[in-house]
C-alpha beads as a LAMMPS data file, in Angstrom:
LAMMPS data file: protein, C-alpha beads

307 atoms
306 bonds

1 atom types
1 bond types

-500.0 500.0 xlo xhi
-500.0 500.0 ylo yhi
-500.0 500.0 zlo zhi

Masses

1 110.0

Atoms # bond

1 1 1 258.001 76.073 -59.947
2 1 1 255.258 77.682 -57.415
3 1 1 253.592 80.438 -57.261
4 1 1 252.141 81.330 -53.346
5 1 1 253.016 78.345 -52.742
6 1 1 250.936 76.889 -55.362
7 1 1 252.838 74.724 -57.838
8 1 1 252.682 75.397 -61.577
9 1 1 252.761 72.718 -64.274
10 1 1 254.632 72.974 -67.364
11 1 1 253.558 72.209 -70.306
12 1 1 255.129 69.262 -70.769
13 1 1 253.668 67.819 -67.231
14 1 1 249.808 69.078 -68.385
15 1 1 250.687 66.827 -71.622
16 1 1 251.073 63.973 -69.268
17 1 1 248.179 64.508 -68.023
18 1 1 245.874 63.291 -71.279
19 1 1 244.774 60.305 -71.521
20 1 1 248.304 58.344 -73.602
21 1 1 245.950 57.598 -76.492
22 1 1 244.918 61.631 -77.205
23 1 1 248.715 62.613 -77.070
24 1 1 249.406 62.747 -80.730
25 1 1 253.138 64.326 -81.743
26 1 1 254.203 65.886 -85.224
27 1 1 256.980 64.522 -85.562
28 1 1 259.325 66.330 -88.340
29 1 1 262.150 63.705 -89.440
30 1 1 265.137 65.888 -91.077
31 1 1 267.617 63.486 -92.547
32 1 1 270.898 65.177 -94.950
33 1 1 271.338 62.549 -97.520
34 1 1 274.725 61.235 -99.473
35 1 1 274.477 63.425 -103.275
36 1 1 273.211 61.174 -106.080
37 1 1 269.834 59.752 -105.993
38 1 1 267.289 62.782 -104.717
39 1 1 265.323 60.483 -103.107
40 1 1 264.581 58.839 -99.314
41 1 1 262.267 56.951 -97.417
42 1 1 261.897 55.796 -93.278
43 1 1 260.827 52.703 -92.802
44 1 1 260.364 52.003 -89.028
45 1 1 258.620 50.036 -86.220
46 1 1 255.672 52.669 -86.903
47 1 1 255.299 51.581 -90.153
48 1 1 255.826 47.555 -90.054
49 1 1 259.464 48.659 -91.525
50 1 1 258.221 48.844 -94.765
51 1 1 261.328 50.023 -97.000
52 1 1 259.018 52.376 -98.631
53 1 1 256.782 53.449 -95.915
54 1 1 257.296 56.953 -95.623
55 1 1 258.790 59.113 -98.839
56 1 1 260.652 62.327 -97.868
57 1 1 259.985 65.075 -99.701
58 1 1 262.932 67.668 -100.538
59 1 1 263.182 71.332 -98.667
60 1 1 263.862 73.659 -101.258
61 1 1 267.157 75.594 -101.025
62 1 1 268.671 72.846 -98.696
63 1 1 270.667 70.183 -97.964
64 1 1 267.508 68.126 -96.877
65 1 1 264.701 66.061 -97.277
66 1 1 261.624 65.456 -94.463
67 1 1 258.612 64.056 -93.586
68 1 1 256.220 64.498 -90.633
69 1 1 254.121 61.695 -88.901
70 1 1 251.771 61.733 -86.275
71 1 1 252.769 59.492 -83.363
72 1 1 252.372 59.297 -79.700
73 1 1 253.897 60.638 -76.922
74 1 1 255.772 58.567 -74.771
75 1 1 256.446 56.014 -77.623
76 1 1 260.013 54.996 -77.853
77 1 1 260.504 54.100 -81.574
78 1 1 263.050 52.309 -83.968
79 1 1 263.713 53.509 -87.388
80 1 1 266.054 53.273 -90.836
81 1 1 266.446 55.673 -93.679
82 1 1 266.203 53.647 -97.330
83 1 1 266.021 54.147 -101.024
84 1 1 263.219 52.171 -101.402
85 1 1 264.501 48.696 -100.585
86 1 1 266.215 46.835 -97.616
87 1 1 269.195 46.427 -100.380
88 1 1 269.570 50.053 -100.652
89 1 1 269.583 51.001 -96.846
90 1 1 271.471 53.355 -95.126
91 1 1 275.280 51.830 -93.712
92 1 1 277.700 53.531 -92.127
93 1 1 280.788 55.071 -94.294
94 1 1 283.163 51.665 -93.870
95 1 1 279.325 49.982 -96.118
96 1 1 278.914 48.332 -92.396
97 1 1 275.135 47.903 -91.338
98 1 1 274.250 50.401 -88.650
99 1 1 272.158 50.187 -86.095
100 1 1 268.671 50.587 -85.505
101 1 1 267.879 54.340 -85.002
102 1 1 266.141 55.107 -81.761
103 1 1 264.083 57.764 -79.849
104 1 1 261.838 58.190 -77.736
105 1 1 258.746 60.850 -78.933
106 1 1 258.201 63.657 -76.705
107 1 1 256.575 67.065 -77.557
108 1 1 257.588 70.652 -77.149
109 1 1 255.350 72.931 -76.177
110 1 1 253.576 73.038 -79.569
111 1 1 252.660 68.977 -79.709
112 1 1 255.372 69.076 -82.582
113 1 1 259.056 67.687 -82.574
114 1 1 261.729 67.933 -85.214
115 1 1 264.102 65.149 -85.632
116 1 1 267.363 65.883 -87.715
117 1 1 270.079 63.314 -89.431
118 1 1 272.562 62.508 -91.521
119 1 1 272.907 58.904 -93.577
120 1 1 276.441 58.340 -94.345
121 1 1 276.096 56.034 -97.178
122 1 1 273.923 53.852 -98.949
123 1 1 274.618 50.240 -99.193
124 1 1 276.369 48.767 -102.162
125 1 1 273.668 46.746 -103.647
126 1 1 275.733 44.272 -105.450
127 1 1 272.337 42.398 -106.836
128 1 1 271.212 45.496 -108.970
129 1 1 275.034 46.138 -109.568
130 1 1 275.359 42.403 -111.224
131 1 1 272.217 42.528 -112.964
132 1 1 273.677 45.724 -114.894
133 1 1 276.627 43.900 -115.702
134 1 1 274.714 41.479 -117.180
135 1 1 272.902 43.072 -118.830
136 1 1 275.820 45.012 -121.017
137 1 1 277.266 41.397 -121.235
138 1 1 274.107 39.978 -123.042
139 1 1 273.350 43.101 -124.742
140 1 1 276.907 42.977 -126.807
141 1 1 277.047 38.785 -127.571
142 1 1 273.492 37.770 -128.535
143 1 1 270.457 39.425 -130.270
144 1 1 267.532 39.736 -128.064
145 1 1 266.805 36.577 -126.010
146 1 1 265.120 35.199 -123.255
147 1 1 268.106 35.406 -121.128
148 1 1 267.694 39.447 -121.890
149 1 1 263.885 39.311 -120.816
150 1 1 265.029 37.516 -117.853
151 1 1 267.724 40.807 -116.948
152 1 1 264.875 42.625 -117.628
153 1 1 262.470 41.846 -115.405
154 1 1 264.855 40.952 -112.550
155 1 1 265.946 44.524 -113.098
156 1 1 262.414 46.146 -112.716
157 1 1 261.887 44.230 -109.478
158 1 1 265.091 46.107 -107.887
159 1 1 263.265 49.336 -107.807
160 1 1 266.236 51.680 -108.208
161 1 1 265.114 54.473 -111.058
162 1 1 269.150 53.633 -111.845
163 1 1 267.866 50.936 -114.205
164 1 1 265.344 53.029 -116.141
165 1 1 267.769 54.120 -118.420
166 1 1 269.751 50.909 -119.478
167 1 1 266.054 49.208 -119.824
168 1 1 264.822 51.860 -122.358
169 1 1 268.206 51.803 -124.083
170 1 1 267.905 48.186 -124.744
171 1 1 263.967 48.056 -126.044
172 1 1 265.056 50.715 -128.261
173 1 1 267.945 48.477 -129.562
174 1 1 265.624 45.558 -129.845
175 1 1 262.302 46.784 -131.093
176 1 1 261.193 43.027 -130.895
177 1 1 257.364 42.162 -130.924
178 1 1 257.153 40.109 -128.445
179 1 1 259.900 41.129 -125.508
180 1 1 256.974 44.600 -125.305
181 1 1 255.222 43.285 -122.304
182 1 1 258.138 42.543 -120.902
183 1 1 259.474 45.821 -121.101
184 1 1 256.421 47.594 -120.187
185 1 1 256.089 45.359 -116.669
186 1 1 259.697 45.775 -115.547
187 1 1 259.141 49.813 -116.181
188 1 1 255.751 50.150 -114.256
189 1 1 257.635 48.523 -111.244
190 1 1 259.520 51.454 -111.121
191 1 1 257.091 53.982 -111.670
192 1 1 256.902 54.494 -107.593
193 1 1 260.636 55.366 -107.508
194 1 1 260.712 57.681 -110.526
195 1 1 259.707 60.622 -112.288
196 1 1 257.523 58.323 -114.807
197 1 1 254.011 57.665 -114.932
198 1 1 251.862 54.395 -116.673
199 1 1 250.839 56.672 -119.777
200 1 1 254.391 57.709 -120.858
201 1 1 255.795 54.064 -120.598
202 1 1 252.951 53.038 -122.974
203 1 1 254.120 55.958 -125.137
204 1 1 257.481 54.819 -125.046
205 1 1 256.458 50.976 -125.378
206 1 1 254.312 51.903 -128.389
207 1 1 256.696 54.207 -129.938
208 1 1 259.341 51.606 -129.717
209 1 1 257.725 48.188 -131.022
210 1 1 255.671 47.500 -134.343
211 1 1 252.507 44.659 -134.523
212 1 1 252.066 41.751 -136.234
213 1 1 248.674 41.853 -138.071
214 1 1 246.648 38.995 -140.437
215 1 1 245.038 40.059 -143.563
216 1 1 242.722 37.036 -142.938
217 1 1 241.680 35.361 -146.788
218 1 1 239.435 32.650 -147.573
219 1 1 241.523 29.909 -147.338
220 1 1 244.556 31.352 -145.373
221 1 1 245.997 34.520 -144.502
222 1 1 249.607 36.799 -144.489
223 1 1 250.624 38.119 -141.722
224 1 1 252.159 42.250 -142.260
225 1 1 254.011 44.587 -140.250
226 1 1 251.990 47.686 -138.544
227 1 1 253.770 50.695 -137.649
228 1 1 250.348 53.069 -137.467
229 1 1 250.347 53.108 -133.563
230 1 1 253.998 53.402 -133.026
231 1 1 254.048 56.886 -135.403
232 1 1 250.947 57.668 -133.225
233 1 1 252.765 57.496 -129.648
234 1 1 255.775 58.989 -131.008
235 1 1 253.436 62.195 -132.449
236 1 1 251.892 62.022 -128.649
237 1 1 255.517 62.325 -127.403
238 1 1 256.253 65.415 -129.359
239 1 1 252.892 67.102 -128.075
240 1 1 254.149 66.769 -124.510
241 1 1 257.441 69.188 -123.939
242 1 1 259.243 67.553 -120.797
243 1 1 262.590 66.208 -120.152
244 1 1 261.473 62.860 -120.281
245 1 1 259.525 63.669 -123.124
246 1 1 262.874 64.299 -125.152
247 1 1 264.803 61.701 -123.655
248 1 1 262.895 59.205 -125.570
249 1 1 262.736 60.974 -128.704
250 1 1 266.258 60.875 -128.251
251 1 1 266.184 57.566 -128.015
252 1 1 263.707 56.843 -130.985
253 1 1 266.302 58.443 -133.292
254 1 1 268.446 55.392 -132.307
255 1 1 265.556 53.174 -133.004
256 1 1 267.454 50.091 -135.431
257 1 1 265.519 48.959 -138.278
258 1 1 265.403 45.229 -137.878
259 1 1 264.100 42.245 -140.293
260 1 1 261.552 39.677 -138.705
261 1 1 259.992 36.230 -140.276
262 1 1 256.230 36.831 -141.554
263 1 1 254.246 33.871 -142.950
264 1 1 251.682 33.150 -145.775
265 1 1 249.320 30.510 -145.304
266 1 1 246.474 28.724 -147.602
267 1 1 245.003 25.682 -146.969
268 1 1 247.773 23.812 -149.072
269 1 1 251.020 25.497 -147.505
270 1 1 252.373 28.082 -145.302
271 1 1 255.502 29.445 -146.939
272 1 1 257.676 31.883 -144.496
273 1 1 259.432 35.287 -145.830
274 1 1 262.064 38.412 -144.320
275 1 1 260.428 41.631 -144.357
276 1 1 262.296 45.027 -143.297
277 1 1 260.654 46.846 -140.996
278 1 1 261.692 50.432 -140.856
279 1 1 261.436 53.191 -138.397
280 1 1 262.760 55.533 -140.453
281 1 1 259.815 57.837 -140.537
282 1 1 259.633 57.808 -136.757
283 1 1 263.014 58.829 -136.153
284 1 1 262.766 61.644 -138.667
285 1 1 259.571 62.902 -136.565
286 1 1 261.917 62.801 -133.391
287 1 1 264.731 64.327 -135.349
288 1 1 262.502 67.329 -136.197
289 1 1 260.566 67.783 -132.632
290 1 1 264.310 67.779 -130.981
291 1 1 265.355 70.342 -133.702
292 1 1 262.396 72.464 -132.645
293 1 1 262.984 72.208 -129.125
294 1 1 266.727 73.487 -129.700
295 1 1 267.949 70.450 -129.193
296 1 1 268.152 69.752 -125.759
297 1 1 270.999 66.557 -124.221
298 1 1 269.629 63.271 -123.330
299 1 1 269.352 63.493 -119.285
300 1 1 269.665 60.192 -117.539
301 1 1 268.735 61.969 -114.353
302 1 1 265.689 63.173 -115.990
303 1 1 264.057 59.774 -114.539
304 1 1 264.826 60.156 -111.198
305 1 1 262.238 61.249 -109.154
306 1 1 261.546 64.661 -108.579
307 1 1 262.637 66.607 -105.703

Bonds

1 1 1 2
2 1 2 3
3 1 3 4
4 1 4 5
5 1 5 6
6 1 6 7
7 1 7 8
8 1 8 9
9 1 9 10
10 1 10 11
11 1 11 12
12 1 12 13
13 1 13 14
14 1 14 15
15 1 15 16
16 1 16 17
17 1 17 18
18 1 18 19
19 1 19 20
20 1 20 21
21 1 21 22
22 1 22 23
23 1 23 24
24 1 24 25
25 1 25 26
26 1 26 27
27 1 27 28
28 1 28 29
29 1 29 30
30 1 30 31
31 1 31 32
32 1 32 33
33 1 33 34
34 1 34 35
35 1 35 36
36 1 36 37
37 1 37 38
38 1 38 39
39 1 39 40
40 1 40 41
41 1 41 42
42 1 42 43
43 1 43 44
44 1 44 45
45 1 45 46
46 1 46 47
47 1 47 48
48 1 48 49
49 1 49 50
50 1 50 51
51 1 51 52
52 1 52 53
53 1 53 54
54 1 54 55
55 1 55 56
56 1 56 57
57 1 57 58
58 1 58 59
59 1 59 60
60 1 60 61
61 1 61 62
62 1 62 63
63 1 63 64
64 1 64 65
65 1 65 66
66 1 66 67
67 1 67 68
68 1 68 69
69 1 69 70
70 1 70 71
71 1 71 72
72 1 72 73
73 1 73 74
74 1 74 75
75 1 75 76
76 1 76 77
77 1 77 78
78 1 78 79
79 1 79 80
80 1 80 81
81 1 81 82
82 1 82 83
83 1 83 84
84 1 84 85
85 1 85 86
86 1 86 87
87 1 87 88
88 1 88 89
89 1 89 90
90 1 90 91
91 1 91 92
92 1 92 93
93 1 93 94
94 1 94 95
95 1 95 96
96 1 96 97
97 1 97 98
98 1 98 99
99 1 99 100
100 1 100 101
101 1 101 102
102 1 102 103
103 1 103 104
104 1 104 105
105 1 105 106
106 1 106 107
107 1 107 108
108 1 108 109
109 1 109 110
110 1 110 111
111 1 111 112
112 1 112 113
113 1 113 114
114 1 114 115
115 1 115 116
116 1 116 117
117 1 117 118
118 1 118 119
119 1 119 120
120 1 120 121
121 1 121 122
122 1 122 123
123 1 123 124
124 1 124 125
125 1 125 126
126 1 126 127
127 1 127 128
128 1 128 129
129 1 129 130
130 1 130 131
131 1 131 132
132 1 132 133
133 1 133 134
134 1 134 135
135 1 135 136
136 1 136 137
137 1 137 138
138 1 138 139
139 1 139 140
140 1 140 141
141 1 141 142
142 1 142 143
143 1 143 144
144 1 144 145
145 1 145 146
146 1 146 147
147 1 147 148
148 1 148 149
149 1 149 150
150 1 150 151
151 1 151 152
152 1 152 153
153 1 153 154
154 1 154 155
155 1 155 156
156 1 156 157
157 1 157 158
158 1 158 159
159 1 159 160
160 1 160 161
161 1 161 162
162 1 162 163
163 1 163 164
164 1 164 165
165 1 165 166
166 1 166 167
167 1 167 168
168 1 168 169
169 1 169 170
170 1 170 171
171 1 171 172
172 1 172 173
173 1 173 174
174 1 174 175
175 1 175 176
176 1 176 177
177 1 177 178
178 1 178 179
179 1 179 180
180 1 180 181
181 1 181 182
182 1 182 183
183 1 183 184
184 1 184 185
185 1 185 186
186 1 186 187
187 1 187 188
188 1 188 189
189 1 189 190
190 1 190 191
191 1 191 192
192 1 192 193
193 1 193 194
194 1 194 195
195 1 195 196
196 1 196 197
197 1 197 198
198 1 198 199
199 1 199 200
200 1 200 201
201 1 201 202
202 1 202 203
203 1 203 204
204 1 204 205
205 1 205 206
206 1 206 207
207 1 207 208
208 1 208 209
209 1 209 210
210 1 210 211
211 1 211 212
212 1 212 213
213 1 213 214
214 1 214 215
215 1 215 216
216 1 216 217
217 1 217 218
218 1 218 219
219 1 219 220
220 1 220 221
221 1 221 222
222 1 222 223
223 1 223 224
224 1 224 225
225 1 225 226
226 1 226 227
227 1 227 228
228 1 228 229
229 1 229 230
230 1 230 231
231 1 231 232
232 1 232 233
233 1 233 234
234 1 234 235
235 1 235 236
236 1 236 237
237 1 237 238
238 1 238 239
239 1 239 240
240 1 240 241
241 1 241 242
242 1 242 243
243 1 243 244
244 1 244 245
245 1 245 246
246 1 246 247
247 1 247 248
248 1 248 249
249 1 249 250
250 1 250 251
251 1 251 252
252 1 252 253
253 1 253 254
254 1 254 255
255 1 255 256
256 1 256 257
257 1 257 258
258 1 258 259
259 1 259 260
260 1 260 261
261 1 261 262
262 1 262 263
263 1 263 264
264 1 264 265
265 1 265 266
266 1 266 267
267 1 267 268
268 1 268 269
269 1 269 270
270 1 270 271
271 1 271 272
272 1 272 273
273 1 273 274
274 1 274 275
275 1 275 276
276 1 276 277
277 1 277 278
278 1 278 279
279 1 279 280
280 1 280 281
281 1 281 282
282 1 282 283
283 1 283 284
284 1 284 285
285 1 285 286
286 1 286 287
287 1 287 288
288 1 288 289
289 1 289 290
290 1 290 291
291 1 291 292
292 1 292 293
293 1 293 294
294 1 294 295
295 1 295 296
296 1 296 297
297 1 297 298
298 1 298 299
299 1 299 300
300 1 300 301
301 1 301 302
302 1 302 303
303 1 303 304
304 1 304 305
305 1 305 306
306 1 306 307
């Protein structure tokens, strides 16, 4: 283009002028994503292809979720959309592994460049998939056992907010003692992929287990059953109104009374007794908090995270 014979830039050929490292692009990733899990992430060759570099957010009213990232002009990058993990990336519609996506940046005449797609599918992650299957196996055949805090665990590791509910169904069926920690670790591995946050899982932890005390004698001691902090949590649940909030009063009403071994000790012998522990008080709290709160259906989706 020239003007008397002068010739006029555009603005893309000004851009090249600047020095490459001052040539910073918004760049606006679009993606549509497969219905189910509200939730996406980029990883790419900007971001060491972390699986969970870069969380899209969702656009309201729409079929899609975005980020935007500063990068440079010129760049030619690589990139993959994800649900968090390399087991849960994008494939194409046949579950075959697709390609690298690639582009190169280069900016409009507002430094700023919008990128739209479409993922297909996610891929069939036949770890998390077994793991579940598992899980139901174990949770009909045995009581609570070390092969169950093994599921566990392995579960909260996959990172899929799919698992949340089938891991707070089961520590509600097993109010055991000691399988608490367990619980509470596999959950607060999937606090970054869900709608929950460290002080509700310690709610729902509490709420859901008892403690062992000693009342400590000269000679000796019994051990006794403590549900004082586990009627406290659950009170704490009812003063929060939320979804999640009544998904696990739900769940308390389910709560099983169980019977454990507690022990007596003196300096002569230790002699070992059943003792009933009931949550029967606690799941008459939750009874009357879901009553007042008309009742509202237990929402598995309530733990996805939120758009």
């Amino acid at each position: 283009m020239s003007r008397c014979g002068k010739q006029i830039l555009t603005h893309y050929q000004i851009s090249r002028l600047v020095p490459k490292e001052e040539r910073v692009v918004k760049v606006t990733f679009r993606v549509n994503i497969p219905p189910g899990l509200n939730f996406a992430y980029i990883a790419g060759s900007f971001n060491k292809w972390n699986p969970k570099g870069n969380r899209l957010e969702y656009i309201q009213d729409s079929n899609y979720y975005t980020t935007t990232l500063d990068l440079s002009e010129g760049e030619i990058i690589e990139y993959k959309y994800t649900q968090g993990t390399w087991d849960t990336v994008e494939t194409t519609l046949d579950q075959v592994d697709r390609a690298n996506r690639r582009i190169e940046i280069r900016s409009s005449y507002s430094d700023s460049m919008q990128i739209t797609d479409v993922v297909e599918k996610w891929k069939y992650n036949k770890v998390l998939y077994d793991l579940l299957d598992n899980l139901k196996l174990l949770n009909r055949s045995s009581p609570f056992s070390s092969k169950l805090t093994d599921v566990v665990q392995a579960l909260g590791k996959t990172g899929s907010p799919l698992v949340i509910d089938p891991i707070l169904q089961l520590m509600f069926n097993y109010p055991n003692y000691e399988s608490r920690g367990f619980f509470q670790t596999a959950l607060y591995d999937l606090v970054s992929n869900s709608s929950l946050n460290h002080l509700l899982i310690q709610l729902a932890v509490r709420a859901g287990t008892y403690e062992i005390l000693m009342n400590a004698q000269l000679h000796g001691g019994t051990s006794y059953i403590s549900l004082e902090k586990s009627e406290s949590a659950v009170r704490e649940l009812c003063n929060t109104e939320s979804d999640l909030t009544s998904n696990l009063l739900h769940l308390i009403c389910k709560t099983k009374n169980i019977t454990v071994k507690l022990h007596s000790s003196s300096c002569v012998y230790c002699r070992y007794y059943d003792s009933l522990i009931s949550f029967e008080h606690q799941r008459n709290i939750a009874l009357n908090e879901l009553s007042r709160r008309g009742n509202p259906p237990y929402n598995p989706d309530a733990y996805l995270p939120k758009s």
